[in-house]
C-alpha positions in Angstrom: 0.0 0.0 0.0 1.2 3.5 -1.1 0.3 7.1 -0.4 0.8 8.3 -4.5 0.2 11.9 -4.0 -1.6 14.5 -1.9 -3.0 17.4 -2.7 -4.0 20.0 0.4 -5.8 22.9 -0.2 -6.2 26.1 2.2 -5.4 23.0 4.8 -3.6 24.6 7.9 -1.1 26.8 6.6 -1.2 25.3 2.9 -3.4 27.6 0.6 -2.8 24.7 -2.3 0.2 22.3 -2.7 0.4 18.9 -4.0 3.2 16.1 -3.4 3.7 13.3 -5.6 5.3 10.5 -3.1 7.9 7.9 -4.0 7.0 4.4 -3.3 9.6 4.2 -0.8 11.5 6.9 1.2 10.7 10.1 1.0 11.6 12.9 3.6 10.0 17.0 3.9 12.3 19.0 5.6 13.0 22.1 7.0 12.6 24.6 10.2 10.3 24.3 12.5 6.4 25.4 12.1 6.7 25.4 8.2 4.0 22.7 7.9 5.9 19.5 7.6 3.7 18.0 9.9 0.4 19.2 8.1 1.8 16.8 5.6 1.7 14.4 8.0 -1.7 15.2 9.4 -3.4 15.6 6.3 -2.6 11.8 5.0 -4.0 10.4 8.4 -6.9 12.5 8.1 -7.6 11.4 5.0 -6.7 7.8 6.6 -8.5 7.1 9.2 -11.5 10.8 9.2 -9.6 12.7 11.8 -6.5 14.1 13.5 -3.5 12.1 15.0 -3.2 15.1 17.4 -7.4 15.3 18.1 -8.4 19.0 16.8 -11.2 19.5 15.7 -11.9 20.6 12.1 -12.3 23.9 12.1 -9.1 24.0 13.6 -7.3 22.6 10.8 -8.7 24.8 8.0 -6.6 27.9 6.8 -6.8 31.4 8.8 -9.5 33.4 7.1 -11.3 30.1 5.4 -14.4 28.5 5.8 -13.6 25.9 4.4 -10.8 23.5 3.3 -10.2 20.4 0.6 -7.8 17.2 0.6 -7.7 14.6 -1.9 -5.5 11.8 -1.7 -4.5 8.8 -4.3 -3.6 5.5 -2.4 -2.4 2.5 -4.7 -3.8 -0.8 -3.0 -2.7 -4.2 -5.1 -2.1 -2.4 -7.9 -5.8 -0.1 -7.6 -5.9 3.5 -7.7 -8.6 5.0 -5.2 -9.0 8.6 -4.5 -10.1 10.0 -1.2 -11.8 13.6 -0.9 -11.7 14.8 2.2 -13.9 18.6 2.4 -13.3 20.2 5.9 -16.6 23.0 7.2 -15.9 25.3 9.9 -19.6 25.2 11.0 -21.4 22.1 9.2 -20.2 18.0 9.8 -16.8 17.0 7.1 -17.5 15.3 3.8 -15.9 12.5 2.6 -15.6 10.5 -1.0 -13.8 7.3 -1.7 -14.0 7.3 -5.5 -16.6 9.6 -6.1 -19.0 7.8 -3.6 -19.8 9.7 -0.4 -18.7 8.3 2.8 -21.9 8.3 5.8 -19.8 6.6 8.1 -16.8 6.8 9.0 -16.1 2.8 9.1 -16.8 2.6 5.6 -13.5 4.2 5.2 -11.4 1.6 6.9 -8.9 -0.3 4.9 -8.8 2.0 2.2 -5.7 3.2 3.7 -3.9 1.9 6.9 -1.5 4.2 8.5 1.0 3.9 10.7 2.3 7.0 12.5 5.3 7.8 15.2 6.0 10.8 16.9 7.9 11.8 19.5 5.1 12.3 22.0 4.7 8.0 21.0 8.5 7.9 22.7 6.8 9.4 26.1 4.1 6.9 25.8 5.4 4.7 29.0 6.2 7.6 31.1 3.3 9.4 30.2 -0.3 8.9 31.6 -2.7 6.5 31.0 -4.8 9.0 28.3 -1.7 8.6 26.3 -1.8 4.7 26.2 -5.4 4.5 26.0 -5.2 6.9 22.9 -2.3 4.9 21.3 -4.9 1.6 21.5 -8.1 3.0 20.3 -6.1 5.1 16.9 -4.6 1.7 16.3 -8.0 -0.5 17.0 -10.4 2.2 15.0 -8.1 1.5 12.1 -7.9 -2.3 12.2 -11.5 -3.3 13.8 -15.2 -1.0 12.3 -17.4 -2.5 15.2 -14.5 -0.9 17.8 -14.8 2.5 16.3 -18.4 2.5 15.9 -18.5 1.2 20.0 -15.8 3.8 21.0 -17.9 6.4 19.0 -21.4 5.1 20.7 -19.1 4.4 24.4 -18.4 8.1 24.6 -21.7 9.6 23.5 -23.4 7.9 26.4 -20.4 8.7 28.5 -21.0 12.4 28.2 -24.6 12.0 28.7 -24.2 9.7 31.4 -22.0 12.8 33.2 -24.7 15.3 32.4 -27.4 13.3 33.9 -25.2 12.6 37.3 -24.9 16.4 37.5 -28.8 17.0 37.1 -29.7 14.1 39.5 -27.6 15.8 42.5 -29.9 18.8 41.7 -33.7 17.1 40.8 -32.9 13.4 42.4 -36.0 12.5 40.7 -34.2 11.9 37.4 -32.6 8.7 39.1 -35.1 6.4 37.6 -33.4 7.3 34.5 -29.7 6.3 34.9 -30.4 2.4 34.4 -31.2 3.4 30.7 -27.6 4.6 30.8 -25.9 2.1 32.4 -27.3 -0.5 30.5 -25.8 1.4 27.3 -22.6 2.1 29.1 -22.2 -1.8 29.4 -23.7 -2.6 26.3 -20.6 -1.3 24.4 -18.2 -0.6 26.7 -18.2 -4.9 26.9 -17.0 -4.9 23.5 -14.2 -2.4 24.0 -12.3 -4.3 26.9 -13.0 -7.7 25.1 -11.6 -6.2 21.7 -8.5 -4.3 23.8 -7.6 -7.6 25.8 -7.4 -9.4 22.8 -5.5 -6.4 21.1 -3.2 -7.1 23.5 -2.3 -10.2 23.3 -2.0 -10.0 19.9 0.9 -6.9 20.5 2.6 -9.9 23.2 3.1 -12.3 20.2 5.7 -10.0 18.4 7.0 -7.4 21.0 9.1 -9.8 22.8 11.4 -10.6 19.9 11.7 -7.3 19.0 12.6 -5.4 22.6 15.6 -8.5 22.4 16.6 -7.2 19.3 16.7 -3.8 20.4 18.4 -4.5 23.5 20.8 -6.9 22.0 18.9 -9.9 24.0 19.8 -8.3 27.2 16.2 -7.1 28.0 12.6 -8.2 27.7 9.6 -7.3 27.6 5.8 -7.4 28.3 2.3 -5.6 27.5 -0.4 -5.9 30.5 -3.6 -4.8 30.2 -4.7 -2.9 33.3 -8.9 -2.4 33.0 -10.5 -0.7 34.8 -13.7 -3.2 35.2 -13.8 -6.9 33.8 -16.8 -7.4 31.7 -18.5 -9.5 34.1 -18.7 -7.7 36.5 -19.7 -4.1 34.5 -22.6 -3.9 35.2 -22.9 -4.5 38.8 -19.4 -2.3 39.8 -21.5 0.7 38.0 -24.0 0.4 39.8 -22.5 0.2 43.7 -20.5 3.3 42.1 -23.9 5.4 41.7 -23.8 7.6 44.8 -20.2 8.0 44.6 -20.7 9.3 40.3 -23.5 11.5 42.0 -21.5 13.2 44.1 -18.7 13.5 42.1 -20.2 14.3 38.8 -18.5 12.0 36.9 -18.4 8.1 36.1 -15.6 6.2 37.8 -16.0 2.5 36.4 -15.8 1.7 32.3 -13.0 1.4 30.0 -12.4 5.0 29.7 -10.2 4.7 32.8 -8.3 1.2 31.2 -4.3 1.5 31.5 -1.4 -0.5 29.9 1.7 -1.7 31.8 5.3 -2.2 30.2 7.2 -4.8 32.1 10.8 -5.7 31.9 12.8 -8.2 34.0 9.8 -8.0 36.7 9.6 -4.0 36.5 7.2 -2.1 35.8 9.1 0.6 32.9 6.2 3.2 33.8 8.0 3.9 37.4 11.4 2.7 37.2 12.4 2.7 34.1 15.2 4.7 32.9 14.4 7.4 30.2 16.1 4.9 27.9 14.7 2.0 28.9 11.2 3.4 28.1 11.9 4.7 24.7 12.9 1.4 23.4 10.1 0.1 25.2 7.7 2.8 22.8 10.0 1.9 20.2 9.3 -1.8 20.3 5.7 -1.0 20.7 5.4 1.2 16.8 7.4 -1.6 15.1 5.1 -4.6 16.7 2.0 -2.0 15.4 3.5 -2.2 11.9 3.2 -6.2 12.2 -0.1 -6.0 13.1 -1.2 -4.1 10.8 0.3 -6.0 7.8 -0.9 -9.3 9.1 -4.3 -7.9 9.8 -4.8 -6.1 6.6 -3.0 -8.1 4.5 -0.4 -5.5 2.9 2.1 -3.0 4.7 1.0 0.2 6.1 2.2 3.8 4.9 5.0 4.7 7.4 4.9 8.7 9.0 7.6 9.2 10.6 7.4 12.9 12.4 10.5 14.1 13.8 11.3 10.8 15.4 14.8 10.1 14.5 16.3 13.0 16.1 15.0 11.8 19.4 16.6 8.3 18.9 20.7 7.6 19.3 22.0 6.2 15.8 21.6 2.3 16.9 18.2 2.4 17.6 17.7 5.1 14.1 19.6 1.8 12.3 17.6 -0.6 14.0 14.5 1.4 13.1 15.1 2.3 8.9 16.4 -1.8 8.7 13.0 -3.0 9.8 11.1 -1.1 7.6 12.6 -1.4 4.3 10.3 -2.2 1.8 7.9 0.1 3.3 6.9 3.5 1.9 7.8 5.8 4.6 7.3 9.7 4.7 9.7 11.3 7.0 10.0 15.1 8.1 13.0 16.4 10.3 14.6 19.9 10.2 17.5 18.7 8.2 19.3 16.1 5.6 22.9 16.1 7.8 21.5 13.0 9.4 20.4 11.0 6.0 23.8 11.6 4.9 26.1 11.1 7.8 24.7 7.6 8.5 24.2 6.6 4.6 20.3 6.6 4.5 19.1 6.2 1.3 16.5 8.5 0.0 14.2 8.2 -2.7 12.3 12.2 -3.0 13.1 15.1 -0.6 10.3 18.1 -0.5 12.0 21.4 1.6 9.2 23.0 2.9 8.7 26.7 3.9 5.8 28.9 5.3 3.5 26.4 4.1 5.1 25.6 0.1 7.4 23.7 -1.4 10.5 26.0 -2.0 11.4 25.5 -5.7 9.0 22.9 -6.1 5.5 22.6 -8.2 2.6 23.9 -6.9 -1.0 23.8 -8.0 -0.8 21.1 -10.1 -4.3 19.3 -11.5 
């Protein structure tokens, strides 16, 4: 699978550009806050229907616009398809796969499969469990169309769920109503910890023989799902939590407060693992995605690659751009020095600045 070109128009700080990718490396470069990472952004939006970093859409559309277009070509088993993405500051985004629009955003999976590391994916151990939570449920949304239309549905009654807790502690009459709730809470919050326990163990299967790689077999590691609430016992945990939601405001049991554990050599690499430690951890964890991904979907994922290998010393960078050869990979950094020192090959550079391609074609049909 291959990202073939992109074309972004009045897109965060893009008023038009397109990019015509290679099939295998290709890097955008220069100084920081040019739009390198629009790039980025705007083939996972047109991906997966929204943002790797979670804005919303009228946050992504260009100063002074209402509105803003994408349209991106993705080569699948040697078919074409073309994916319009049209972002509205005050109206729901449309979205085409070949012409045909898109109600849902499920009937967009498997078009394109992305896989993307940052450097905020480096922090996943030591960061908190909203961060590993996140990294699951981009991943499973991708890979699985009942989990994203359960996540969608889990948080909808989530929110209301909250709103109604805050009326009850003012009109306790509306009590009688909270069972509706709950039984909609459980209904497809059961589906997300059965889908994320299995996700899981899946991730176990590869990760182990990749963290000894990394380490040089002097380190292992494993993934342990932490939820919140088993799905047997949902239903009944939610409701001997009532009084104390009531009085807080806000629902304590469900999935939404699931965590994941990395454990190496009996220790947990959340609280004492060194800084090192837990960035080949996070490491370990992207390249096990890419294998999931590939044996899920049955061809390799487009690689993004934002700023990462600055952040990684040059065994784990050589360790990284070996396992994905023969993977089309689109990598921005502030510089080529790197590429060249460590004899990278690449296939297409694009220098980016304020938003263009500096000496490059622009506007292009």
């Amino acid at each position: 699978m291959i990202v073939n070109s992109l074309e972004l128009m009045d897109f965060r700080n893009y008023e038009r550009e397109v990019f015509d990718f290679d099939p295998e490396t290709n890097v955008l470069f220069g100084d920081n806050a040019q739009g390198k990472t629009n790039v980025l952004e705007g083939i996972y939006l047109c991906s997966t229907t929204r943002s790797h970093k979670g804005s919303k859409d009228r946050e992504m559309i260009r100063l002074g616009c209402e509105e803003a277009h994408l349209r991106m070509i993705v080569e699948k088993n040697g078919i074409h398809h073309k994916i319009d993405v049209h972002l509205k500051k005050s109206k729901s985004k449309g979205i085409a796969v070949d012409g045909v629009p898109v109600k849902k955003s499920g009937e967009l999976l498997g078009v394109s499969n992305i896989v993307f590391f940052s450097p905020e994916d480096l922090a996943i151990i030591q960061n908190g469990p909203e961060a590993r939570r996140r990294f699951i449920d981009m991943e499973l949304c991708q890979l699985d169309k009942m989990y994203l239309f359960c996540l969608t549905k889990y948080k909808s009654v989530l929110k209301q769920r909250n709103e109604l807790l805050k009326q009850i502690s003012i009109n306790s009459d509306l009590m009688d109503t909270l069972d509706i709730w709950n039984s909609k809470l459980v209904e497809y919050g059961t589906y997300i910890i059965q889908a994320r326990k299995e996700f899981i163990e899946k991730l176990n299967c590869y990760i182990k023989e990749i963290h000894q790689k990394l380490t040089g077999g002097r380190e292992d590691i494993e993934l342990i799902y932490e939820p919140n609430v088993v799905s047997e016992e949902f239903s009944q945990k939610l409701i001997l939590s009532e009084q104390k939601d009531i009085f807080k405001k806000t629902t304590h049991v469900g999935p939404h407060r699931d965590d994941l554990s990395f454990v190496s050599g009996k220790k947990d690499l959340r609280k004492f693992g060194s800084r090192g430690q837990q960035r080949t951890g996070a490491l370990s964890l992207k390249l096990t995605e890419i294998q999931i991904v590939e044996e899920k979907m049955g061809d390799k994922p487009i690689l993004l690659l934002d700023d990462v290998l600055s952040e990684l010393d040059r065994k784990r960078q050589n360790y990284l751009l070996e396992h994905i050869k023969g993977i089309q990979t689109i990598i921005t950094c502030t510089g080529l020095e790197e590429f060249v020192k460590n004899g990278i090959n690449i296939q297409k550079t694009f220098e980016i600045e304020e938003g263009r391609r500096k000496n490059g074609e622009s506007g292009k049909d």
